[in-house]
N, C-alpha and C positions, 0 to 999 in steps of 0.2 A: 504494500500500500504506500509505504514510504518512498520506494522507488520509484512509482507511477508518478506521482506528484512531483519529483524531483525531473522526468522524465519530461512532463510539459511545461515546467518550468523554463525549461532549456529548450525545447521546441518553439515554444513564447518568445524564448531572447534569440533564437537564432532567425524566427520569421522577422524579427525590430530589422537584425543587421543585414537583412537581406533587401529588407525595403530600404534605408539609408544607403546600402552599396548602391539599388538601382538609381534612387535620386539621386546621388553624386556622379554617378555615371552622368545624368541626365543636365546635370549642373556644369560639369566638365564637359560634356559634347558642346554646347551654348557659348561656353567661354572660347575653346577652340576655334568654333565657327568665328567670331569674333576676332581672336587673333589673328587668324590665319590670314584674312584680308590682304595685307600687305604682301605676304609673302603670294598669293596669285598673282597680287599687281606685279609684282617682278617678276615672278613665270612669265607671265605674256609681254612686260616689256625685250625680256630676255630673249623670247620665241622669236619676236619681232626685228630682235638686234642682229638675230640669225639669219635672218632672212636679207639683211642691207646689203649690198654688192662690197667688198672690199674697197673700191676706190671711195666711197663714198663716208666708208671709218677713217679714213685717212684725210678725208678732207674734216668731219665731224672731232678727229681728237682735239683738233685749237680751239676750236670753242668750245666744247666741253669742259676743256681746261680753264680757260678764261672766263667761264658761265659758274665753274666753281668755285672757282677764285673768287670774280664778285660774291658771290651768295655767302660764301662763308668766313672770307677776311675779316668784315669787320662784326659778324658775330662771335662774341666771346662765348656767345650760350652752349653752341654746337662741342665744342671744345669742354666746357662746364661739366655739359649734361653725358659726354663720354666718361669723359675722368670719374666722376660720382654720379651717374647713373648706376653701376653693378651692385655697389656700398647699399643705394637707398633701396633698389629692387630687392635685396638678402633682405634689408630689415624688415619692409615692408611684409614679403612672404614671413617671415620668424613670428613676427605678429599674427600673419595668419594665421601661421598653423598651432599656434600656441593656443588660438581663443580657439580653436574646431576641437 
């Protein structure tokens, strides 16, 4: 009698972590979708990059060079946000995972 009891106990706690596995499944697919954005935009920039005739990267590298340059010379942030972005991403996640 005592083992029955103790039997759906554990049935009880494992049907909890089974629905919390699948919602986090379902929380993490969401978040993904989400992410992943950029990294398509770069697939198809990429696809596309593939497909430019060679003379035409070679005319394209000066000014890409020079289209860099301005954009990011006189941002200090770019620069900022690499150096301490990885720092603030760790702590950010530590928090996360510490309140879950």
């Amino acid at each position: 009698m005592h083992a029955e009891r103790e039997l759906k106990r554990l049935a009880e706690v494992k049907s909890a972590v089974r629905r919390r596995i699948a919602r986090r499944r379902l929380e993490i697919a969401a978040q993904l979708d989400r992410a992943i954005v950029p990294v398509r935009w770069v697939d198809r920039a990429w696809s596309w990059w593939k497909k430019v005739s060679p003379m035409a990267k070679l005319a394209a590298a000066p000014i890409g060079t020079w289209l860099f340059g301005r954009l990011f010379k006189r941002r200090k942030a770019a620069g900022s946000l690499m150096r301490w972005g990885p720092t603030v991403w760790s702590a950010v996640q530590g928090f996360l995972h510490a309140r879950a």
